[in-house]
C-alpha positions as a Markdown table, in Angstrom:
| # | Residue | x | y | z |
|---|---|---|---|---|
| 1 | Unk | -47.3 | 95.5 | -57.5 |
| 2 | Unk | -44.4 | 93.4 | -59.5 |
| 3 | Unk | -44.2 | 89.7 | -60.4 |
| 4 | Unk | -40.5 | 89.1 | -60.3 |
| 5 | Unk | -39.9 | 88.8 | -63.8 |
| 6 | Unk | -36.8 | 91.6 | -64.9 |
| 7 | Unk | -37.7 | 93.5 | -67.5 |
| 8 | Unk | -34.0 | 95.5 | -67.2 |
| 9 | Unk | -30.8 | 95.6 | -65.8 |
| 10 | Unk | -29.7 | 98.7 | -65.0 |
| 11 | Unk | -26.4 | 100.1 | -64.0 |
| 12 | Unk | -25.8 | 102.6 | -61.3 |
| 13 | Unk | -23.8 | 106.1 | -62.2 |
| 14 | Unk | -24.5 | 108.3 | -59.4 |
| 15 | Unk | -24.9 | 107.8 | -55.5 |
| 16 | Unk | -25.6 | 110.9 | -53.6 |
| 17 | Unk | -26.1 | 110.5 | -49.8 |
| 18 | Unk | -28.4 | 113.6 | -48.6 |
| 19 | Unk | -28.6 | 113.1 | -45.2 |
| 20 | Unk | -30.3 | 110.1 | -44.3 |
| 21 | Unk | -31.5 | 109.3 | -47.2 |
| 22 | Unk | -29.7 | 108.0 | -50.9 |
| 23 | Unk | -29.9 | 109.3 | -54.4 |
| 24 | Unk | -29.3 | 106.6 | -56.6 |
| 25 | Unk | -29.0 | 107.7 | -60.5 |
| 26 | Unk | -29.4 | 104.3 | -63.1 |
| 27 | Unk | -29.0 | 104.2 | -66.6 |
| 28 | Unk | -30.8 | 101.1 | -68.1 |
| 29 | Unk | -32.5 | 100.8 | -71.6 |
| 30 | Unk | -36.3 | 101.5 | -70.2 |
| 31 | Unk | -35.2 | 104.6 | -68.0 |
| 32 | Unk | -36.5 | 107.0 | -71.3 |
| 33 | Unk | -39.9 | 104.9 | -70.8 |
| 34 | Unk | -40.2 | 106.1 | -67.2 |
| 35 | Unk | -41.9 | 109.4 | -65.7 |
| 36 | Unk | -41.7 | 110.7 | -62.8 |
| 37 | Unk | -43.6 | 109.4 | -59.4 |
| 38 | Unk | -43.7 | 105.9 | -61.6 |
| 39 | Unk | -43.0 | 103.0 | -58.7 |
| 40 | Unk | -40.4 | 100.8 | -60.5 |
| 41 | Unk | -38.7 | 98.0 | -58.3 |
| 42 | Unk | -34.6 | 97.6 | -58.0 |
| 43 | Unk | -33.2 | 94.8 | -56.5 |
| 44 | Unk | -36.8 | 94.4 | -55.5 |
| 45 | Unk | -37.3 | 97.4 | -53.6 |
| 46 | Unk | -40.5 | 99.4 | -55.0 |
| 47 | Unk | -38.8 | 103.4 | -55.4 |
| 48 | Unk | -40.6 | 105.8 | -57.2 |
| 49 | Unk | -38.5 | 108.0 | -60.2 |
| 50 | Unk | -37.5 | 111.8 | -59.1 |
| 51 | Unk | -36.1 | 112.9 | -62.1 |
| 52 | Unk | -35.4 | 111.5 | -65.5 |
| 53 | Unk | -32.8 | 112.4 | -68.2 |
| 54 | Unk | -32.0 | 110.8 | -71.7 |
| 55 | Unk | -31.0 | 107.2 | -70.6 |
| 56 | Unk | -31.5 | 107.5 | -66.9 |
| 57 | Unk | -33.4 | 107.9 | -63.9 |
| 58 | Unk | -33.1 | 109.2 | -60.5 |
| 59 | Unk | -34.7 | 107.3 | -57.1 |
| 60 | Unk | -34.2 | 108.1 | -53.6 |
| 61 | Unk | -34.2 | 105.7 | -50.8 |
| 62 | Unk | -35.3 | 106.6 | -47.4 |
| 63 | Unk | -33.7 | 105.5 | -44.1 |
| 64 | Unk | -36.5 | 103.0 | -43.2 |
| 65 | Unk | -35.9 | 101.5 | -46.9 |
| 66 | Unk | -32.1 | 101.7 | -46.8 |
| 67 | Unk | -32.6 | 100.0 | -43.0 |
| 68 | Unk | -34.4 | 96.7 | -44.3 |
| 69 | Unk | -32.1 | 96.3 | -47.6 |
| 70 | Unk | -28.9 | 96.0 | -49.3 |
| 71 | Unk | -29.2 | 99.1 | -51.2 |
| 72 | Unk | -26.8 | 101.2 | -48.7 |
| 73 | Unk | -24.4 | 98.7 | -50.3 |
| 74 | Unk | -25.1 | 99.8 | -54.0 |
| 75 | Unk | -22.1 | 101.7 | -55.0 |
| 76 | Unk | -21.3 | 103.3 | -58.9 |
| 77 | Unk | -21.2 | 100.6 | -61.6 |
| 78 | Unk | -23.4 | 97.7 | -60.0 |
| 79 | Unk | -26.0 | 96.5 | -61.8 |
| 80 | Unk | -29.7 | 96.7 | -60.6 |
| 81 | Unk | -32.4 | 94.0 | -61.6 |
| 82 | Unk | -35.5 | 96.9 | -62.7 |
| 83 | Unk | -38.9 | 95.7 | -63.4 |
| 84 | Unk | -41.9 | 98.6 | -64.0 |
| 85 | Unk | -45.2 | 98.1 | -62.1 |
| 86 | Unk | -47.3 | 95.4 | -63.6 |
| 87 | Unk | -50.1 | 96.1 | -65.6 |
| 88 | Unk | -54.1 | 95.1 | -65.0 |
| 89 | Unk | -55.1 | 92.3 | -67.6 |
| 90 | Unk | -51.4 | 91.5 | -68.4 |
| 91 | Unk | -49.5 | 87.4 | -67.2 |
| 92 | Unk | -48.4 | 87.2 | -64.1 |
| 93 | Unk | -45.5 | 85.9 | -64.9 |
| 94 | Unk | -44.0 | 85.2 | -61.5 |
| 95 | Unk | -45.5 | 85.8 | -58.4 |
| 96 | Unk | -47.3 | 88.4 | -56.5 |
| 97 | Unk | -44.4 | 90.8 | -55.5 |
| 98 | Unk | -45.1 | 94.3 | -53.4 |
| 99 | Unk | -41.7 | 95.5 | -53.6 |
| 100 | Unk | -41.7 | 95.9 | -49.9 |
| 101 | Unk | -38.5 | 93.8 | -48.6 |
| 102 | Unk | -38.9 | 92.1 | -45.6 |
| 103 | Unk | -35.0 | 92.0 | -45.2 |
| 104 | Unk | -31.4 | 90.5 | -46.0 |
| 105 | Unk | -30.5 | 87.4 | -47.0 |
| 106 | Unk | -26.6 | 86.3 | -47.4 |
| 107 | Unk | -25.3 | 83.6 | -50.4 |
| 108 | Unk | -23.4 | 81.3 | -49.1 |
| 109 | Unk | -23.0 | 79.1 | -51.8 |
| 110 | Unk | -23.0 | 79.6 | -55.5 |
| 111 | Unk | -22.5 | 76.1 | -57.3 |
| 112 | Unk | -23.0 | 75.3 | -61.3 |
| 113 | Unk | -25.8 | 72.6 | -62.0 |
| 114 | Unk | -25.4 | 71.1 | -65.5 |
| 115 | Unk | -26.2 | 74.3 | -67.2 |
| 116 | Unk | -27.7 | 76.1 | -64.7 |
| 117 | Unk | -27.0 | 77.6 | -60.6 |
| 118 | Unk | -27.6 | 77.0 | -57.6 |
| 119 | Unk | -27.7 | 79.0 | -55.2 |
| 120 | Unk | -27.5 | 79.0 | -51.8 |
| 121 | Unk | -29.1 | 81.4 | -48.7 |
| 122 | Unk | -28.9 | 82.0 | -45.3 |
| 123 | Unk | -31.5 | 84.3 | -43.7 |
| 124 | Unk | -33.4 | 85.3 | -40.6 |
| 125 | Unk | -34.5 | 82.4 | -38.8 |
| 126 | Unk | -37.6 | 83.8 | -37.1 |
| 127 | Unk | -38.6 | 84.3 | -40.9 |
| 128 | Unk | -38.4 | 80.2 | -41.0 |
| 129 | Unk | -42.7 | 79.8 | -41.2 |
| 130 | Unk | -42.6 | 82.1 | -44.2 |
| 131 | Unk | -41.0 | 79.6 | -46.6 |
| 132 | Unk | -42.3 | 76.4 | -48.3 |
| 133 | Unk | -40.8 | 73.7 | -50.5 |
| 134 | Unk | -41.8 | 74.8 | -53.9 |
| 135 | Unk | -43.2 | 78.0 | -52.9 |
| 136 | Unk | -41.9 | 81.6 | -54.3 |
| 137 | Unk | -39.5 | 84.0 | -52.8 |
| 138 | Unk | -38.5 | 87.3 | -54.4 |
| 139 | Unk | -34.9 | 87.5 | -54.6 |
| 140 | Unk | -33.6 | 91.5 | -55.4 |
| 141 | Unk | -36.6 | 91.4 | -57.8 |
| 142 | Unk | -37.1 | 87.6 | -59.3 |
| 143 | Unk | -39.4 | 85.7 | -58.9 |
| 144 | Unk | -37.8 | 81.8 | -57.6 |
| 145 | Unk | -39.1 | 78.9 | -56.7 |
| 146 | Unk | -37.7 | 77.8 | -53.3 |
| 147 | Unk | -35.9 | 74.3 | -52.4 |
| 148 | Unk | -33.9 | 72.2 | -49.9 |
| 149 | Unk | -35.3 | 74.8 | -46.8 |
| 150 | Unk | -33.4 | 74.1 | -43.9 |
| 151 | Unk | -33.7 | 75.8 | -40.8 |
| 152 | Unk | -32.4 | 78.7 | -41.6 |
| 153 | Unk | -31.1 | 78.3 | -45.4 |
| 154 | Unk | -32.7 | 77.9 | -48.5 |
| 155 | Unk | -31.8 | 76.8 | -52.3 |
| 156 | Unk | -33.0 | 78.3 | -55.6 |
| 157 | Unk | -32.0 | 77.4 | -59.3 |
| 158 | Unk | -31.1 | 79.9 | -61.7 |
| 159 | Unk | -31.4 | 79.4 | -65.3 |
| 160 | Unk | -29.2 | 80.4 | -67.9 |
| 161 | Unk | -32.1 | 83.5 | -69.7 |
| 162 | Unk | -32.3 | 84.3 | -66.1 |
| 163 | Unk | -28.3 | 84.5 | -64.8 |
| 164 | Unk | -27.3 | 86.2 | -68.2 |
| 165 | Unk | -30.0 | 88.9 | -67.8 |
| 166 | Unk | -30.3 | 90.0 | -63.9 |
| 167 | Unk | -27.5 | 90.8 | -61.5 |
| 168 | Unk | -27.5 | 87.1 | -60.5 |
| 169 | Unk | -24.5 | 86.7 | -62.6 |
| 170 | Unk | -22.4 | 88.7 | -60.5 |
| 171 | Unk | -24.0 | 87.6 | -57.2 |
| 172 | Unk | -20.7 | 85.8 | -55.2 |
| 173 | Unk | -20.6 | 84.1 | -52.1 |
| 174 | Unk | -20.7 | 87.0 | -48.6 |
| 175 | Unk | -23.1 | 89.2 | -50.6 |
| 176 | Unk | -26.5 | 90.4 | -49.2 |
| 177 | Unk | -29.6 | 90.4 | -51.3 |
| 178 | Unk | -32.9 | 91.7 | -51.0 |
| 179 | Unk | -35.6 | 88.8 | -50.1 |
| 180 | Unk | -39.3 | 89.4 | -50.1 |
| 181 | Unk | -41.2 | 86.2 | -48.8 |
| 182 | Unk | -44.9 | 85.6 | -50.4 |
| 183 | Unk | -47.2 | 87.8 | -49.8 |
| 184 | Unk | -49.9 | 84.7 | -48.9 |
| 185 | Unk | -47.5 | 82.9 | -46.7 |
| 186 | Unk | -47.1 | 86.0 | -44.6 |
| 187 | Unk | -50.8 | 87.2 | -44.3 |
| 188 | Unk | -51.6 | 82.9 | -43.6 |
| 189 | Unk | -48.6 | 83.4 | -40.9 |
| 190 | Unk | -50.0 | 86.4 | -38.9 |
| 191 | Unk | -53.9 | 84.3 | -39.1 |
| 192 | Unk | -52.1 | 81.4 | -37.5 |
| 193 | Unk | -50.4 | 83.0 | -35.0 |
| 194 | Unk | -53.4 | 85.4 | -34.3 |
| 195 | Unk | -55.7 | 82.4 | -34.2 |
């Protein structure tokens, strides 16, 4: 369990397909904190470390996992939003986060805001119930607060602590990102339509 806050950003130096599944190798400043089997969430996907070296650590990503997320698009030298697990008795920061992606999203807007960004979403419309106005999405890892929903689009701000330390400051329009709707809006969504 996450709560969208990056603790991280890593960079990715090795990419190793091994048949359907991908090795992904990141070197980031808490990678010498890890051990192996810890869950540690990239871009928002919860992978657990496979082996660790001096300022880097190993993850695989199966083909379910690689299926239902941009990271068959992660190539040498992007950067990676990592947060570790949360802690019992710690803030929650954010929001409640799994790590379990529920799919794609695609910017389609990227716009400066007097000192800050917005930024601009298009996702899966069946996934439309799932968001509220001022509710919380998971974005490849962070935690946002969710405006101006349209059908099928959505808006979040970016501050500048927040677009200077996460991958959202090389996020351009066309890319795919990792969205994880809130856990409570998707258990109250099944109840409804169940009921």
């Amino acid at each position: 369990m996450f709560t969208g806050i990056i603790e991280s950003l890593g960079k990715i130096t090795n990419v190793n397909v091994d048949r359907g599944n991908i090795d992904f190798t990141i070197e980031s400043d808490i990678s010498r904190e890890l051990k192996v089997d810890q869950s540690i969430s990239h871009n928002g996907v919860c992978l657990t470390v496979t082996e660790l070296s001096d300022n880097s650590h190993t993850v695989t990503a199966v083909k379910e996992t690689l299926d239902k997320s941009s990271l068959k698009n992660f190539a040498v030298n992007d950067l990676v939003n990592l947060e570790r697990a949360m802690k019992l008795g710690e803030r929650l920061d954010g929001h409640l986060v799994q790590g379990h992606v529920d799919g794609v999203a695609k910017c389609i807007d990227v716009s400066v805001n007097d000192g800050s960004w917005i930024y601009k979403f298009e996702f899966n419309v069946a996934n439309e119930m799932l968001l509220i106005e001022k509710g919380s999405v998971c974005i490849n890892g962070v935690s946002l607060t969710v405006f101006d929903i349209e059908k099928n689009t959505f808006k979040v701000t970016i501050i500048p602590y927040t677009y200077e330390n996460t991958s959202f400051k090389v996020l351009k329009v066309g890319d795919l990102v990792n969205i994880e709707f809130d856990m409570i809006g998707k258990y109250l969504a099944r109840f409804n339509k169940n009921n």
